[in-house]
C-alpha positions as semicolon CSV with decimal commas, in nm:
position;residue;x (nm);y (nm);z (nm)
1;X;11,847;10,720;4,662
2;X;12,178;10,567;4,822
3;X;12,237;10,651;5,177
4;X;12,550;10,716;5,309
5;X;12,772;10,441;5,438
6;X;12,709;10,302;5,798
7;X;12,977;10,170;5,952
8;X;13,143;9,834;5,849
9;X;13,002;9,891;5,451
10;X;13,203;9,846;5,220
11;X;13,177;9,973;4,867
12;X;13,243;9,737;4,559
13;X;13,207;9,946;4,306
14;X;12,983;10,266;4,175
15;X;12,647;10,164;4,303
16;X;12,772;9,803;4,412
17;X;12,847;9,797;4,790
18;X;12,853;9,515;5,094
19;X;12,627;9,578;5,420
20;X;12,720;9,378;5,723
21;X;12,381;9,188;5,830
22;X;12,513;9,024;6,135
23;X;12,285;8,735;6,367
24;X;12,250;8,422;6,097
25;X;12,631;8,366;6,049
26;X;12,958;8,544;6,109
27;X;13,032;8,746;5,854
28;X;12,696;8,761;5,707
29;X;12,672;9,036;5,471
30;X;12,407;9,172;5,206
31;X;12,431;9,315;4,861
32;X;12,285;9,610;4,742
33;X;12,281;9,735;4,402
34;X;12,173;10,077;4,289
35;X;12,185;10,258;3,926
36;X;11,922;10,469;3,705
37;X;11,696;10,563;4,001
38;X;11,684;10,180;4,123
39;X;11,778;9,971;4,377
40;X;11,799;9,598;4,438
41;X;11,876;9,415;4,757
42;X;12,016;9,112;4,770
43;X;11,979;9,013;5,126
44;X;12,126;8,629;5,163
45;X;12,009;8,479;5,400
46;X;11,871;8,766;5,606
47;X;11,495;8,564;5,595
48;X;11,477;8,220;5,630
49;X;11,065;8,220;5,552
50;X;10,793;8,449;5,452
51;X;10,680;8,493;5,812
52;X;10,970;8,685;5,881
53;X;10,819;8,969;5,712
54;X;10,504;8,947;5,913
55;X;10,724;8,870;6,194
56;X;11,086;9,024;6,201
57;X;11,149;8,945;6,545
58;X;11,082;8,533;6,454
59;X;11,452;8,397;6,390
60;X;11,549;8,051;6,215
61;X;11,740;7,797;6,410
62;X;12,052;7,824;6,232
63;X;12,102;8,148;6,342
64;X;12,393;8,188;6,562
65;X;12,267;8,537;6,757
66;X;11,902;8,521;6,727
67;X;11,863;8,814;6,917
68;X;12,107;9,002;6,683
69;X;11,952;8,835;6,368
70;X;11,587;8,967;6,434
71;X;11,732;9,329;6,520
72;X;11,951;9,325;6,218
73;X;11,620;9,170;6,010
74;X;11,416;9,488;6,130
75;X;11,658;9,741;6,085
76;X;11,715;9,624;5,730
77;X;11,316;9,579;5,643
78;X;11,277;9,937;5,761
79;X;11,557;10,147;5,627
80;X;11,461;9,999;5,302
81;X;11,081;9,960;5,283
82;X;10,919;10,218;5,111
83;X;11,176;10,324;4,876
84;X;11,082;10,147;4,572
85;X;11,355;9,891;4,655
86;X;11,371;9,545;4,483
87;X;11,406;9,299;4,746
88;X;11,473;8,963;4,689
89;X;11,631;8,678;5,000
90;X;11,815;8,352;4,893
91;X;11,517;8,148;5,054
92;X;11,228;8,254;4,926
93;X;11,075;8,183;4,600
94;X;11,010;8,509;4,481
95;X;11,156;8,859;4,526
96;X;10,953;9,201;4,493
97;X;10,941;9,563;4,603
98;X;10,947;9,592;4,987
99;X;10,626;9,788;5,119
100;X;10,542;9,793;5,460
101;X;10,218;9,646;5,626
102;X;10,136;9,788;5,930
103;X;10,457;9,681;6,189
104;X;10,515;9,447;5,929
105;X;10,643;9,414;5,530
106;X;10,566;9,265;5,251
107;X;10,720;9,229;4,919
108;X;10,472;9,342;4,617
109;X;10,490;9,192;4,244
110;X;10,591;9,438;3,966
């Protein structure tokens, strides 16, 4: 289930490591968590809103890069939709497993 490090990762620990998610602030970074067949995501501040997963290219105003915030957002959303991956973002409500809709995700209870 864990892919192999991209550059600038950094692992923590067995199954604990950092990914750089640059665009909302410098240094930005999410947290992902694998063990027992399962992963969890904790992705910071990587969506602002729940249109962001309609709409990955849509950035939030505090972003300092938009441009590289909405790449980084879809890269994330697709290397990790699909792969039973608990998902949850510091702004919304509610975390799930990422699916993907069409060209966009969605994050499904259970």
């Amino acid at each position: 289930m864990a892919s192999a490090l991209e550059p600038g990762e950094v692992t923590i620990d067995d199954g604990v490591r950092l990914v750089p998610a640059p665009g909302h602030t410098p240094g930005h970074l999410i947290v992902e968590v694998s063990g027992d067949g399962r992963r969890v995501l904790l992705a910071g501040d990587l969506i602002h809103h729940p249109l962001q997963l309609r709409r990955p290219d849509v950035s939030a105003a505090m972003c300092v890069d938009p441009s590289a915030s909405a790449a980084t957002r879809r890269e994330v959303l697709d290397r990790y939709a699909d792969s039973g991956t608990h998902f949850f973002a510091s702004h919304l409500p509610e975390g799930g497993v990422l699916r993907r809709d069409g060209a966009a995700f969605l994050l499904e209870q259970g």
